[in-house]
Backbone as a printed PyTorch tensor [residue, N CA C, xyz], in Angstrom:
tensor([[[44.5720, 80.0580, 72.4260],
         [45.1380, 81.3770, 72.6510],
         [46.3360, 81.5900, 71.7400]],

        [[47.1100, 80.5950, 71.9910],
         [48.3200, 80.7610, 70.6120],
         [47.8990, 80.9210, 69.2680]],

        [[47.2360, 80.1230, 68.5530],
         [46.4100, 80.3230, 67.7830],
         [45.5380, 81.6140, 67.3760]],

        [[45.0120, 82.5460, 68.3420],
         [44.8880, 83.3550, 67.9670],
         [45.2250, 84.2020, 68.3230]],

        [[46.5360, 84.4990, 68.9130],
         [47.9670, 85.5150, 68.4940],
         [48.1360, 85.5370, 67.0710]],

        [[48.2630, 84.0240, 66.5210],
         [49.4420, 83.5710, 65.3680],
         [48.1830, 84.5610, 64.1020]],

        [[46.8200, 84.1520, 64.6830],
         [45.8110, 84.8280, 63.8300],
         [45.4500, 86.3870, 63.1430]],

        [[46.6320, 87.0400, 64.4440],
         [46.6320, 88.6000, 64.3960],
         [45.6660, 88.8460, 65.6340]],

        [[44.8140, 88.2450, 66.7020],
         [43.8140, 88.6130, 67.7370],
         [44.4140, 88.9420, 69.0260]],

        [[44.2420, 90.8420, 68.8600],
         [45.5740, 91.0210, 70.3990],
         [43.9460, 91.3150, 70.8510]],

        [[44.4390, 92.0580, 72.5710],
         [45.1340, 90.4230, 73.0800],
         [44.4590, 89.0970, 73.1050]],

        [[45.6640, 88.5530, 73.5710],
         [45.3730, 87.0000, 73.2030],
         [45.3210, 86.0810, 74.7760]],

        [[44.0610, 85.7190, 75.4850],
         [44.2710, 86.1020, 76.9890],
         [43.2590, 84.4780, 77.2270]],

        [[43.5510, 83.6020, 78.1440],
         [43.1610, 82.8660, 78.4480],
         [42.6090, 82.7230, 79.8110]],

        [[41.8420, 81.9580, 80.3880],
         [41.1390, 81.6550, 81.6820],
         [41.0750, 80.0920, 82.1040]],

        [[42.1000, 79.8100, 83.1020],
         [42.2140, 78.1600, 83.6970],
         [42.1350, 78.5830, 84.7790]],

        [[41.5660, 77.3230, 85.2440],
         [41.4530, 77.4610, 87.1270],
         [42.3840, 76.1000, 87.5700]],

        [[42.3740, 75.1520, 86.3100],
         [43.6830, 74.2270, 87.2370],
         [44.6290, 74.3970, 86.7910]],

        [[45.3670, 74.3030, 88.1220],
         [47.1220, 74.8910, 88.0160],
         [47.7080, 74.2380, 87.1710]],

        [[47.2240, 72.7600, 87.0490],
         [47.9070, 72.2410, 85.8450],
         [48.2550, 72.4310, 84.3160]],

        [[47.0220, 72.4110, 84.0560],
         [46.5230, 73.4630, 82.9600],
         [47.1140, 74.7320, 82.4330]],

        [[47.0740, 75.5920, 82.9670],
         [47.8020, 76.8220, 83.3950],
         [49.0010, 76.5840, 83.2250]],

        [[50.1010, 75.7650, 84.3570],
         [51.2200, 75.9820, 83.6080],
         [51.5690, 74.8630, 82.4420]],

        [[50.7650, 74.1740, 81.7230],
         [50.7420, 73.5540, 80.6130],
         [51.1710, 74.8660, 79.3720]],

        [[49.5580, 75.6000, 79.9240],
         [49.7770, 76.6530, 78.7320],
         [50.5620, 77.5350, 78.5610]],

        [[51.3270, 77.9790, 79.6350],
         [52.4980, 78.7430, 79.9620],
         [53.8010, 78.4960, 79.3990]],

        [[53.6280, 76.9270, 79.5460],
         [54.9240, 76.4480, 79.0440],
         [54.7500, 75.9370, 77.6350]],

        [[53.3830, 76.2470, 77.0360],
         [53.4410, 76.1630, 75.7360],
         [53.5590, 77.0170, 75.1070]],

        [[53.0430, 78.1590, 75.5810],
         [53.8610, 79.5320, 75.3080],
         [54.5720, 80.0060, 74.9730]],

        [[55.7530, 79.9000, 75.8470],
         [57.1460, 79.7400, 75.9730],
         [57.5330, 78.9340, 74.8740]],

        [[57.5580, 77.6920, 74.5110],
         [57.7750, 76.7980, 74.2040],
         [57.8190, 77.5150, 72.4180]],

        [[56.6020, 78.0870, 72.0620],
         [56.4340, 78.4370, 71.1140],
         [56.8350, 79.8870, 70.6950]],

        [[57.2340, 80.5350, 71.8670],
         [57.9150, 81.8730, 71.3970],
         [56.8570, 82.9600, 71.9320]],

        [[55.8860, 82.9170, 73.0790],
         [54.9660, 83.5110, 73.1230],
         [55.1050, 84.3790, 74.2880]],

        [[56.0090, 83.7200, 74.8910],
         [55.6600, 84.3770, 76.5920],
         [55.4920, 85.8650, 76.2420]],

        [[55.0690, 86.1460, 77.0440],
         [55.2560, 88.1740, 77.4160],
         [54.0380, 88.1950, 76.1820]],

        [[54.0390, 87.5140, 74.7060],
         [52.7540, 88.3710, 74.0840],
         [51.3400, 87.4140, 74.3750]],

        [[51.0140, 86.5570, 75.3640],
         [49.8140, 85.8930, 75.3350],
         [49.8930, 85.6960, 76.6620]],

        [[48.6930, 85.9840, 77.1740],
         [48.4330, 85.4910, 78.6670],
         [47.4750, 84.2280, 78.9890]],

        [[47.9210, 84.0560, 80.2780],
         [47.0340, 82.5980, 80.8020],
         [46.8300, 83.2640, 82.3700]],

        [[45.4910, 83.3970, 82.5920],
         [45.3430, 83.9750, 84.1990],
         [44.4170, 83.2400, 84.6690]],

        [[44.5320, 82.6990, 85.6940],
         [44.0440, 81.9570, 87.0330],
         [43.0330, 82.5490, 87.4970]],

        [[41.8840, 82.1820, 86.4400],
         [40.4510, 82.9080, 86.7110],
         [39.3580, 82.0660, 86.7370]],

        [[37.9930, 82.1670, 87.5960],
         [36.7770, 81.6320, 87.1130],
         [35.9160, 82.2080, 86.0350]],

        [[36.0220, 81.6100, 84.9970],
         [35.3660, 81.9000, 83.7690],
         [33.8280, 82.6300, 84.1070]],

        [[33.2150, 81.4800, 84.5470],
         [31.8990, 82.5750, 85.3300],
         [31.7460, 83.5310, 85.7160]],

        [[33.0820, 83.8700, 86.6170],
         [33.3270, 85.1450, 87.4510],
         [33.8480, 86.6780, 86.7740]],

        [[34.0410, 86.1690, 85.4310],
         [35.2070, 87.4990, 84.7660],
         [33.7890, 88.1900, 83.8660]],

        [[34.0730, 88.9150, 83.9460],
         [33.3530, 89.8950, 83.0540],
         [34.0400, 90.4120, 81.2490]],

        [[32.8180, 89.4670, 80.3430],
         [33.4310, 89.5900, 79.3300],
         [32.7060, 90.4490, 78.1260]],

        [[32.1350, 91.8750, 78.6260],
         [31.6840, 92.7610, 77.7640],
         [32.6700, 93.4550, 77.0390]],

        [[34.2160, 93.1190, 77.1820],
         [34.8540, 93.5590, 76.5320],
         [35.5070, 92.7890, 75.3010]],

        [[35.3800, 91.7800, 75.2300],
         [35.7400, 90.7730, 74.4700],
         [34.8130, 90.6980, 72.9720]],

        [[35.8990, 90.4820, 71.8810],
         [34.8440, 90.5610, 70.8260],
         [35.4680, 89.0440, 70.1800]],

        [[36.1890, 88.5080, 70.6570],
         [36.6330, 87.0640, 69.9680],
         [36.8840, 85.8260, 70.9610]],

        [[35.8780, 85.0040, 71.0650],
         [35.9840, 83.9110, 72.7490],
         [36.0690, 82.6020, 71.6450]],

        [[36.6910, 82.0160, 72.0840],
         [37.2290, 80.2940, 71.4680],
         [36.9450, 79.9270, 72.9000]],

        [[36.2020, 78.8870, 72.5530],
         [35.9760, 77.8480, 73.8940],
         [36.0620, 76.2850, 73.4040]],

        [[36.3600, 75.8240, 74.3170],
         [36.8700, 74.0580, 74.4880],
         [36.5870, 73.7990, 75.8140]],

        [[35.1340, 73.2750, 75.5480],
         [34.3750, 72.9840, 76.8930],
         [33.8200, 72.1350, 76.4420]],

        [[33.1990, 71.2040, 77.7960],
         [32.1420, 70.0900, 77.6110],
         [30.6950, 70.4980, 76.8460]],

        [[30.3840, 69.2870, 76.5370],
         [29.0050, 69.5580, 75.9120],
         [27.8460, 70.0610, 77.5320]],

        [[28.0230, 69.7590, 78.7790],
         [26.9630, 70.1740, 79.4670],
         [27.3960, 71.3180, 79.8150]],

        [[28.8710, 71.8510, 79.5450],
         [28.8160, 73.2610, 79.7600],
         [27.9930, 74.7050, 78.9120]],

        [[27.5440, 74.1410, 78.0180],
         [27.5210, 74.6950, 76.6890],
         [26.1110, 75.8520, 76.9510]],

        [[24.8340, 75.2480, 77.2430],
         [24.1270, 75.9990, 77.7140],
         [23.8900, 77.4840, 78.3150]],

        [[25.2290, 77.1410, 80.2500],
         [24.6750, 77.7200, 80.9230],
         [25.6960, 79.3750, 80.1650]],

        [[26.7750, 78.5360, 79.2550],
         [27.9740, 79.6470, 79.1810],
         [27.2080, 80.3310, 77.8100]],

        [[26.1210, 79.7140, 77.1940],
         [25.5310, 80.5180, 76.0800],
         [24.4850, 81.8130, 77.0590]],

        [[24.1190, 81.5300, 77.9000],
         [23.2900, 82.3480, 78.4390],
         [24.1340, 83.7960, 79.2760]],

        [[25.1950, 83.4240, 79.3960],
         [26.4870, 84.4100, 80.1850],
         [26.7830, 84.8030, 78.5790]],

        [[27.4420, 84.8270, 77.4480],
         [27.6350, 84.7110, 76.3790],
         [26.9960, 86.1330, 75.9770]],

        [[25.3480, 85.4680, 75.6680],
         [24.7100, 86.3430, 74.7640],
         [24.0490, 87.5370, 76.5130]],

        [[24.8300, 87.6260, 77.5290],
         [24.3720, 88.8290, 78.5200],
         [25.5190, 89.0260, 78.2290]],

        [[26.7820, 89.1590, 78.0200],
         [27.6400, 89.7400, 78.0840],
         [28.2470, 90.3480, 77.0640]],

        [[28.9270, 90.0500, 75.7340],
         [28.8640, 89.8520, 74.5700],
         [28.7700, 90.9070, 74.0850]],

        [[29.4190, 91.7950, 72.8200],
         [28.5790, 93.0000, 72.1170],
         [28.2670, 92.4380, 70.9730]],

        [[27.2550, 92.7680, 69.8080],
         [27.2120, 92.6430, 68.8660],
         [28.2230, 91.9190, 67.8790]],

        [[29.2900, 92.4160, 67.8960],
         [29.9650, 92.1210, 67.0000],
         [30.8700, 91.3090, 67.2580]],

        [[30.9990, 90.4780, 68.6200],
         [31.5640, 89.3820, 69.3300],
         [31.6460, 87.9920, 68.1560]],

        [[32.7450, 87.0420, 67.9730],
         [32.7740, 86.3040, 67.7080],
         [32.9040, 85.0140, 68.0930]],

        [[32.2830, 83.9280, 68.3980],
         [32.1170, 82.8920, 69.5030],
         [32.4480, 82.1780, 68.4890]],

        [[33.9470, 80.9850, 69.0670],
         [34.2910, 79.9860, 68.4140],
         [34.7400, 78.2830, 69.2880]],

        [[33.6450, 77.8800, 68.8950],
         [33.5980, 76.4900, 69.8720],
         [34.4140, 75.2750, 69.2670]],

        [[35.4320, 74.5670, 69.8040],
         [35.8340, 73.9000, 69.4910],
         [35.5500, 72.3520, 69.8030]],

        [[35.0140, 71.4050, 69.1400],
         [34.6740, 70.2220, 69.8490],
         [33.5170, 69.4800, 69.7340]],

        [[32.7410, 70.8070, 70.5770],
         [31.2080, 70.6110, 70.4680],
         [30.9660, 72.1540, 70.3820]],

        [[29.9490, 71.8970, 69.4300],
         [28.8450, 73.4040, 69.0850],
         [28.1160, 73.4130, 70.2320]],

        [[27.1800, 74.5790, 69.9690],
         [26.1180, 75.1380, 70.9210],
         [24.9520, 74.5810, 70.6420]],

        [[24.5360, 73.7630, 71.3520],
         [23.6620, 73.0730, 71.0180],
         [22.0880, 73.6650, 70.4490]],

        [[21.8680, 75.1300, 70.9870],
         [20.8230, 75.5870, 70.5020],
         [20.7310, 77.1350, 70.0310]],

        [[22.2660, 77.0630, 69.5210],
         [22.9340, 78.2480, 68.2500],
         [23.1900, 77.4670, 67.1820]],

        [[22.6780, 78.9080, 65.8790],
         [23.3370, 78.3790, 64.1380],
         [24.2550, 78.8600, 64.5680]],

        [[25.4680, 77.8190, 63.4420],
         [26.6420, 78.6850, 63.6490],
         [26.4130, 79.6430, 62.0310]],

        [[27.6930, 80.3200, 62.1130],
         [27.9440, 81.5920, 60.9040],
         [28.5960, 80.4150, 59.9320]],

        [[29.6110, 79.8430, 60.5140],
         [30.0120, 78.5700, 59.7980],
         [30.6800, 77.7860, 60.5940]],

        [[31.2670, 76.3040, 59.6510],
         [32.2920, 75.5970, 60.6570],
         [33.4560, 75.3590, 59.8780]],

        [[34.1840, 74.7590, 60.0100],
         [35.6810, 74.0660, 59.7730],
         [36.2530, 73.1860, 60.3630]],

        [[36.8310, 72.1540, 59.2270],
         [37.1300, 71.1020, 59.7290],
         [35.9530, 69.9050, 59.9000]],

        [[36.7930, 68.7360, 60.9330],
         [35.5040, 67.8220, 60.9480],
         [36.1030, 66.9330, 61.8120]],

        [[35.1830, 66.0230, 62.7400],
         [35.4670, 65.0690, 63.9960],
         [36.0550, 66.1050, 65.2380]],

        [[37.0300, 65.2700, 65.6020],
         [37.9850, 66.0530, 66.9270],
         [38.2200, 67.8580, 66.3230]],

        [[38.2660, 67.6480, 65.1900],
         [39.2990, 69.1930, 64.9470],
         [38.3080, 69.9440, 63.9660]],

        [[37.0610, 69.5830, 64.1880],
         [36.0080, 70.5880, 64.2570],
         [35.9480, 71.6900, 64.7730]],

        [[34.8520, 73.0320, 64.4540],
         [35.5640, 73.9510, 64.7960],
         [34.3520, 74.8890, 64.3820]],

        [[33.0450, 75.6920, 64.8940],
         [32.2990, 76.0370, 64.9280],
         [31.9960, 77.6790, 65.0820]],

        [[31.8900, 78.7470, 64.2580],
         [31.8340, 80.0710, 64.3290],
         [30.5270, 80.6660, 64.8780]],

        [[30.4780, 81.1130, 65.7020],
         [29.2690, 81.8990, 65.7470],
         [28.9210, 83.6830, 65.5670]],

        [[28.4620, 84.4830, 65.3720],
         [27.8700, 85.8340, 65.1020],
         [27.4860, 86.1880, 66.0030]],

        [[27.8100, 86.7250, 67.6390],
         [26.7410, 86.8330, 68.3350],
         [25.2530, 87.6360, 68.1740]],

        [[25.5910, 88.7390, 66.8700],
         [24.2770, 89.4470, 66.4420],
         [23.2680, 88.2120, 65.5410]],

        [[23.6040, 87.7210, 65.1080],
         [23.0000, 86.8760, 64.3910],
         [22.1240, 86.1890, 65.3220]],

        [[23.1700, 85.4000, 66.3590],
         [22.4580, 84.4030, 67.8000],
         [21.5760, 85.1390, 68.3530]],

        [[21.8960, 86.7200, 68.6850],
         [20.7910, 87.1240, 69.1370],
         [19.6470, 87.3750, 68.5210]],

        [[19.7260, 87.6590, 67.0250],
         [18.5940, 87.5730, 66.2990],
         [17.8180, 86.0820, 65.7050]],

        [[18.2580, 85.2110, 66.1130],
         [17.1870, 83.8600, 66.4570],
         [17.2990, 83.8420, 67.4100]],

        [[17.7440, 84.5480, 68.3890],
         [17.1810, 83.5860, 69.8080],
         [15.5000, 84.5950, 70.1720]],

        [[15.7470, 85.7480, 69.4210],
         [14.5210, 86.4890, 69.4620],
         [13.5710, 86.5570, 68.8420]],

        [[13.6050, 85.6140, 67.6550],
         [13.1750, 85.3450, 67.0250],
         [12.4070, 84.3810, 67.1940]],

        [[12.9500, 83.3850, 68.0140],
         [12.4440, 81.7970, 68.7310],
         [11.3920, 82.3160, 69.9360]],

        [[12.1280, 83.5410, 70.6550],
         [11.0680, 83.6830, 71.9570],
         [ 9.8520, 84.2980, 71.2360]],

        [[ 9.9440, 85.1890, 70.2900],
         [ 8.6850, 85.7290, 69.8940],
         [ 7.4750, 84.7190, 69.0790]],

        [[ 8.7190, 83.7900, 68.5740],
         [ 7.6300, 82.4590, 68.2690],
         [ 6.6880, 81.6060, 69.0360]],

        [[ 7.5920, 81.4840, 70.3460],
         [ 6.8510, 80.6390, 71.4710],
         [ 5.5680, 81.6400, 72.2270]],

        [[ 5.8280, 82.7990, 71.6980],
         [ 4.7910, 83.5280, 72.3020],
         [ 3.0270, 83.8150, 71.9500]],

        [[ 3.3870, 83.3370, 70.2820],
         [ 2.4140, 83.4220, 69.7100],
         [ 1.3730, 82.4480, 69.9680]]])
């Protein structure tokens, strides 16, 4: 989220559910000069509705990766930019990556994703 303040990406809005976490990022915030322009809210990621969002950075497990691509590409507009840090999507191209090991760093297109993933179902159909 700091990161993409520093990037120019208003707003710049995060989702933790442990308190720890949360005020980690709060106080990194702060720490860095951020408070008041970046948020951290005490949300279930599952639960929020993100058709408004056109830029998501995620740093999640690899078995999360799936179910949040399928919430992703239902929610998502076109011109959404999905950026995974860690681990990629296991069954998305990315647009590109950066970096390498731990500080890897994976872009995705969601128009693009949606045009192979429709691409793949119309294959399996044949």
């Amino acid at each position: 989220v700091l990161e993409a303040h520093r990037q120019g990406l208003r707003p710049a809005l995060g989702y933790e559910l442990n308190p720890w976490l949360l005020c980690l990022a709060n106080y990194r915030a702060w720490k860095a000069g951020y408070h008041g322009k970046v948020s951290f809210l005490k949300k279930d990621l599952w639960k929020v509705n993100l058709s408004d969002c056109h830029n998501v950075i995620v740093f999640l497990a690899p078995s999360v990766k799936p179910p949040l691509a399928t919430k992703l590409l239902a929610e998502l507009p076109d011109n959404a930019r999905v950026v995974a840090g860690r681990f990629p999507f296991p069954s998305w191209t990315p647009s590109s990556t950066l970096g390498q090991g731990l500080e890897q760093v994976w872009a995705y297109d969601m128009k693009e994703v949606r045009r192979e993933a429709q691409g793949s179902a119309q294959e399996s159909q044949v």
